[in-house]
C-alpha positions in Angstrom: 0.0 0.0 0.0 1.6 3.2 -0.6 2.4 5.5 2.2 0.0 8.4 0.6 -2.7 5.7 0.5 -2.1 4.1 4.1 -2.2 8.5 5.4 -5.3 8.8 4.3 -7.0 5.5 5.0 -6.1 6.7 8.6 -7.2 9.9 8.2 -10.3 8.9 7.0 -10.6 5.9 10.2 -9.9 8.8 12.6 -13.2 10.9 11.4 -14.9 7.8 11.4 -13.8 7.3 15.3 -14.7 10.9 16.6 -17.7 10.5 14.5 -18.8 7.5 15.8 -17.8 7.2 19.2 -20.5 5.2 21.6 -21.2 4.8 25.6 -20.1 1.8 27.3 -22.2 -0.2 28.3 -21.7 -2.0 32.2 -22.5 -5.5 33.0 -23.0 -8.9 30.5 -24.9 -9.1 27.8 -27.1 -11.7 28.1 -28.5 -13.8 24.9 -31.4 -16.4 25.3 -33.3 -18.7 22.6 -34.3 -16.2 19.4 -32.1 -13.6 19.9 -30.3 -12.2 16.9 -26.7 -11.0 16.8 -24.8 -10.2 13.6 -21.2 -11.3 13.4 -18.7 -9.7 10.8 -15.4 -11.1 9.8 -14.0 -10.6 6.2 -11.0 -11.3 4.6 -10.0 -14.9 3.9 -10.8 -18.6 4.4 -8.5 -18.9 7.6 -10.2 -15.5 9.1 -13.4 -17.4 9.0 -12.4 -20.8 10.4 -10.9 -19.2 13.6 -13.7 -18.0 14.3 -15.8 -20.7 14.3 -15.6 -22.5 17.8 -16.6 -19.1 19.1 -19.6 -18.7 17.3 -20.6 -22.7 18.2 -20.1 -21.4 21.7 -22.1 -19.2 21.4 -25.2 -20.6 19.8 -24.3 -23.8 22.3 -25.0 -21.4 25.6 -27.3 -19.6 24.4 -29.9 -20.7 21.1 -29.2 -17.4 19.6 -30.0 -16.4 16.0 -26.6 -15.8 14.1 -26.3 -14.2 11.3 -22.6 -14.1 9.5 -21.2 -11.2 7.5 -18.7 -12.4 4.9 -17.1 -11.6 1.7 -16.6 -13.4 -1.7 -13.5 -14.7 -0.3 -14.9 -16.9 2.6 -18.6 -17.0 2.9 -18.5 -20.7 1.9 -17.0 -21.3 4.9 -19.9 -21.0 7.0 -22.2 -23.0 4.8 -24.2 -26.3 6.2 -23.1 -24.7 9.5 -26.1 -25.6 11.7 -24.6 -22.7 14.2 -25.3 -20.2 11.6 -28.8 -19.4 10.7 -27.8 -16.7 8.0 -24.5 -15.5 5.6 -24.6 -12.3 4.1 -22.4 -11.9 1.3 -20.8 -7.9 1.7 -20.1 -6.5 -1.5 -17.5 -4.0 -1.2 -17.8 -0.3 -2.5 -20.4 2.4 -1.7 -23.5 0.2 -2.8 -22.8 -2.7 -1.2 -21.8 -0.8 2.0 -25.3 1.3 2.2 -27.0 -1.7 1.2 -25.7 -3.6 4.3 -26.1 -1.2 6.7 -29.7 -0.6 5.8 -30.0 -4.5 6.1 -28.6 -4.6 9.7 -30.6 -1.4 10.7 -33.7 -3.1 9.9 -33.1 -6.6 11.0 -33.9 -6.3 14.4 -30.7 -7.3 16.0 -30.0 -7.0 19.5 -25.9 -7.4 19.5 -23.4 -6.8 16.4 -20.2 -8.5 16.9 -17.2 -7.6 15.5 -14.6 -10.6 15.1 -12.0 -8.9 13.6 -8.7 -9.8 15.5 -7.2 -6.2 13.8 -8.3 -2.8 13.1 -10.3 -3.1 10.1 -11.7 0.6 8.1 -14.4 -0.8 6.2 -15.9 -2.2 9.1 -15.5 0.6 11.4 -17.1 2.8 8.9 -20.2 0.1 9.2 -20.4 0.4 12.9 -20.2 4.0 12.7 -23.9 4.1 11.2 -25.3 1.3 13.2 -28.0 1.8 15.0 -27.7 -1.9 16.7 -27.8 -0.9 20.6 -25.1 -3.3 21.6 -21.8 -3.6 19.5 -19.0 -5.4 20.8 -15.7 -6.8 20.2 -11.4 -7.2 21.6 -10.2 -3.9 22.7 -8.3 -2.1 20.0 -7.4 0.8 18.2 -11.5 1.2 16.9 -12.8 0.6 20.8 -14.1 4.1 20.9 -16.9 2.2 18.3 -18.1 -0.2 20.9 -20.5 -0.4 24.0 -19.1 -3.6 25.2 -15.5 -4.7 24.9 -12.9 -7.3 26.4 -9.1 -7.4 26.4 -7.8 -8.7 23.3 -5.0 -11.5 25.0 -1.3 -10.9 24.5 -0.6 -12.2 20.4 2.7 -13.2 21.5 1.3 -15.5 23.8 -2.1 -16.6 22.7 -3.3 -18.3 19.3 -5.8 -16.3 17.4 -8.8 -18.9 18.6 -7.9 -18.1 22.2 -8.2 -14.4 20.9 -11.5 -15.1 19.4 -12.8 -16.8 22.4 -12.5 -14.3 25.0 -15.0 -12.4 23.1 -17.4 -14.8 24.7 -16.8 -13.5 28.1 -19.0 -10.5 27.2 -22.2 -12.6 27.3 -24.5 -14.7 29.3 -27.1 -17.0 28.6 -30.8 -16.3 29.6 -30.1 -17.6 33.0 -27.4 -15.4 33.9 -24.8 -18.0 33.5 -21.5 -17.1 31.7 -20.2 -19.1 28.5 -17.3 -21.4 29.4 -15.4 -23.9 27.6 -12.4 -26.3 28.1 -9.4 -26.1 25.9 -9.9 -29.5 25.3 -13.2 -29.4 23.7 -12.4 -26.1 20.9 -12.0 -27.3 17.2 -12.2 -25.6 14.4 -16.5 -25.8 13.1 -17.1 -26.6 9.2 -19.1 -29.3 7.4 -18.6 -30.9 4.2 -21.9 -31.7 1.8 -22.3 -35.5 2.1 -21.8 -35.8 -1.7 -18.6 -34.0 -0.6 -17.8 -36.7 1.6 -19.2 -39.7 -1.0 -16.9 -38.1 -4.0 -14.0 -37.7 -2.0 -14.6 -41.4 -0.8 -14.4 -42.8 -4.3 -11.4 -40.8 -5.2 -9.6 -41.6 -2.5 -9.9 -45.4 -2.3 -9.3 -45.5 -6.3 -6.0 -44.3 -5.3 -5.2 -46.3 -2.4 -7.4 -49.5 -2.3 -5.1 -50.6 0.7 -5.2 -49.2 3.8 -1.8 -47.8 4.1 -0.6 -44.7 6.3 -0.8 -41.5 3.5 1.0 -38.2 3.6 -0.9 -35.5 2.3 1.4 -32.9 1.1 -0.4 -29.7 0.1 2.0 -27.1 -2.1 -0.3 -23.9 -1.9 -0.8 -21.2 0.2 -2.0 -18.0 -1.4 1.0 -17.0 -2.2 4.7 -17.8 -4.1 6.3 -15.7 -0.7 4.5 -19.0 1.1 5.4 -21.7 -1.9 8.5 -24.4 -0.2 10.3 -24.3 -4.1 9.5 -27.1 -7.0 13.0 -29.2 -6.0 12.1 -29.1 -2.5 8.7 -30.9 -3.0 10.2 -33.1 -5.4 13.3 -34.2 -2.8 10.2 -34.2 -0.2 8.2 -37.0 -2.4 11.4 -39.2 -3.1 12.0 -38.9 0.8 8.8 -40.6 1.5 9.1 -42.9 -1.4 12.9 -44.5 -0.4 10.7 -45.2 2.8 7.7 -46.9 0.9 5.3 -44.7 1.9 2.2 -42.8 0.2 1.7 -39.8 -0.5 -1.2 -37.2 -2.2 0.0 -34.1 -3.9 -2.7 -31.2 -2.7 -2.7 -27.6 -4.4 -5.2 -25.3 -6.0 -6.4 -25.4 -9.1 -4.2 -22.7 -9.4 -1.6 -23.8 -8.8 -1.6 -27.2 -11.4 1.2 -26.1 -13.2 3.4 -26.1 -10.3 2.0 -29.8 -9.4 3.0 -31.1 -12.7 6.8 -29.9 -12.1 7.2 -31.5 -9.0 5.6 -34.7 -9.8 5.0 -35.1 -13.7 4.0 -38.1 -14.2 2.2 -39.2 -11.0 -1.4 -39.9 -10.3 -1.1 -38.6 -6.5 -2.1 -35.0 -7.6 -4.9 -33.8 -6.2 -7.2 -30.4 -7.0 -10.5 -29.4 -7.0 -12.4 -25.9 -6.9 -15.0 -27.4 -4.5 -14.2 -26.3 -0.8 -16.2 -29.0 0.5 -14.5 -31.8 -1.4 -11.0 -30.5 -1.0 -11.9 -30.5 3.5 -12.9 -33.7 3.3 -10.3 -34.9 1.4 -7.9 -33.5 4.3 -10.1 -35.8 6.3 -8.8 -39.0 4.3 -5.1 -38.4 4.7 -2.8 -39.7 7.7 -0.7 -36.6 7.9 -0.6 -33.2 6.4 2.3 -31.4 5.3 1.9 -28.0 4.6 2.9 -24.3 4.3 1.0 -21.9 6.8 -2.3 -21.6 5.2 -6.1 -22.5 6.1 -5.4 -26.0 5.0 -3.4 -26.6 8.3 -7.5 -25.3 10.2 -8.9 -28.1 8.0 -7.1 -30.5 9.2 -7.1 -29.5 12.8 -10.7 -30.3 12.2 -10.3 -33.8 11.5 -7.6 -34.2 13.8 -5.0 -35.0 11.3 -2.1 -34.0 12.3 0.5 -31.4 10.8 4.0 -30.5 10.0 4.0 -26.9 8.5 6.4 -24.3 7.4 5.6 -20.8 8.8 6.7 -17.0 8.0 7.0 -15.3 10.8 8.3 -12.1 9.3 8.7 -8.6 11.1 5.9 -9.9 13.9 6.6 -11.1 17.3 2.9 -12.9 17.0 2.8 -16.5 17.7 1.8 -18.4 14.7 -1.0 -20.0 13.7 -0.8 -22.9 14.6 -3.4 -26.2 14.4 -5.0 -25.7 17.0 -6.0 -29.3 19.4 -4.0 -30.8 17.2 -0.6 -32.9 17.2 1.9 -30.4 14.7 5.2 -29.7 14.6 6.7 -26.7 13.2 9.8 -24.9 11.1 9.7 -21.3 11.6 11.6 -18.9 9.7 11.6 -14.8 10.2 12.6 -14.3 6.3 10.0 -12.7 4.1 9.5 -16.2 2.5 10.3 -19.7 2.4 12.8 -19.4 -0.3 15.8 -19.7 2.0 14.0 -22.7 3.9 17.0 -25.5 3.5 15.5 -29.2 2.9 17.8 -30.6 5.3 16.6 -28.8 8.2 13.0 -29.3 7.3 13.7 -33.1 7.3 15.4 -32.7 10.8 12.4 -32.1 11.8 10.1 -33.6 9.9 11.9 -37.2 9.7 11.2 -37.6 13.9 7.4 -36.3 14.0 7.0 -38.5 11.0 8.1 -41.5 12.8 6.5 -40.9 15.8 3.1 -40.6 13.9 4.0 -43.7 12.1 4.3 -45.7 15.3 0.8 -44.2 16.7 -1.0 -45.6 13.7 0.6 -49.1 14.1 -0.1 -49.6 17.1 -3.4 -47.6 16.9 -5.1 -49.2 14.0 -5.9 -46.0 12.8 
């Protein structure tokens, strides 16, 4: 973004903030059986998934009505949710914008939420012209916007789920009673079509009829800054074959170009541009590797566990991680994984991969 662009963007938040300022609100807001809230986070397909165990908690506690305010990027993420009872696509620019907030003025809502984990314009522009009594959300540089707020946790320190979840500390169910949870029992919240499930099924045993451990290795991530480098995949896939294991080949559809240079002539490539299909497939592998992307959420939903490769560039934030999951990690604090040597990935790949080996022996899984 250029610096003239980023000065007024600010400039423009700032009127937005004085304009918009609210009274706090004291005490918990408390949400029983038919009670709608609207719940905004934009952005991309990880954005969304994080946010999900919050929301379940929510409707869990409390039988609310939840509508979800998304973009084109990751409303698919909340469909066949049975915790969400609405999606509203936002269309960005001036029309979709009025037309939203007209929507939310007239839907008789008694709480907006903002899960936004950062300071986001466009949605502090849309509270601004609320008239939603209750608005809350993590304490940040837009709080002035808000009646109700909570400490957004230490980023250093806390995983962006934990982060999400304290937001539920502002509520109470019709009873009084505050939301809790266990750490134990938070996983990431999405649901695959069962035709998703049945197509994936058939793939997935025409490609291994035997029951035989299977590394998933997934090559995309959004971006080339986030892309491991076509010899390292290929010295990745001869690494697992000198050991007689299998392995699937996951990108993008995208990104099927790249595939076919690591792995020409194989059949263990696999892409799709169904969501659905491509989560459960991440449900029929044994293992995932993977560069920091969503993929690593999906498969912190099925419990698969995860070896990824993680920027961690000019931010002290801890990364996001699977979360209730078994991973292990390379980190580097270079712009991208360019520089990322194969030989120290396998240093510490080569031990979790074992170890995960012997669990499903002597599992059965």
């Amino acid at each position: 973004m250029k610096k003239a662009e980023i000065f007024f963007k600010n400039l423009f938040l700032q009127w937005v903030l004085l304009r918009g300022r609210r009274k706090k609100h004291n005490g918990n807001i408390a949400l029983k059986p038919g009670d709608r809230i609207a719940c905004i986070r934009l952005n991309r397909i990880g954005d969304a998934l994080v946010v999900t165990p919050l929301l379940h908690k929510l409707k869990e506690n409390t039988g609310c009505s939840i509508t979800v305010i998304a973009d084109r990027h990751n409303h698919f993420v909340f469909r066949n949710n049975p915790d969400i009872d609405e999606t509203i696509i936002f269309e960005k620019g001036s029309k979709g914008t009025k037309s939203l907030i007209r929507r939310l003025n007239e839907g008789n809502f008694k709480v907006f939420l903002d899960l936004h984990d950062d300071v986001s314009v466009t949605v502090s522009f849309i509270i601004s012209k609320l008239k939603i009594s209750r608005v809350a959300g993590l304490e940040r540089g837009n709080s002035s916007l808000f009646t109700d707020t909570v400490p957004r946790l230490d980023p250093t320190k806390h995983h962006v789920i934990e982060r999400s979840l304290k937001i539920a500390e502002l509520f109470t169910d019709g009873d009084g009673k505050p939301i809790t949870f266990l750490g134990d029992d938070v996983v990431i919240k999405y649901y695959p079509t069962a035709d998703n499930i049945e197509v994936v099924g058939r793939y997935f045993e025409s490609k291994f009829p035997e029951k035989k451990f299977v590394v998933g290795i997934n090559i995309s991530a959004g971006s080339m800054a986030r892309y491991w480098g076509t010899r390292n995949f290929r010295d990745l896939i001869v690494f697992l074959k000198t050991r007689g294991l299998e392995y699937l080949l996951l990108c993008s559809t995208r990104d099927i170009n790249l595939a076919l240079e690591i792995d020409p002539y194989s059949e263990r490539t696999y892409y799709t541009p169904d969501f659905g299909e491509f989560a459960a497939m991440i449900g029929k592998i044994d293992l995932l590797f993977s560069p920091d992307t969503a993929t690593v959420h999906l498969a912190s939903l099925h419990g698969v566990p995860v070896f990824g490769l993680y920027v961690k560039f000019d931010t002290d934030d801890i990364i996001w991680y699977p979360y209730n999951t078994r991973y292990e990690a390379v980190v580097t604090k270079e712009p991208t994984l360019k520089d990322m040597r194969f030989a120290k990935v396998i240093e510490k790949f080569e031990p979790f991969l074992k170890n995960e080996l012997e669990l499903y022996e002597n599992t059965g899984l």
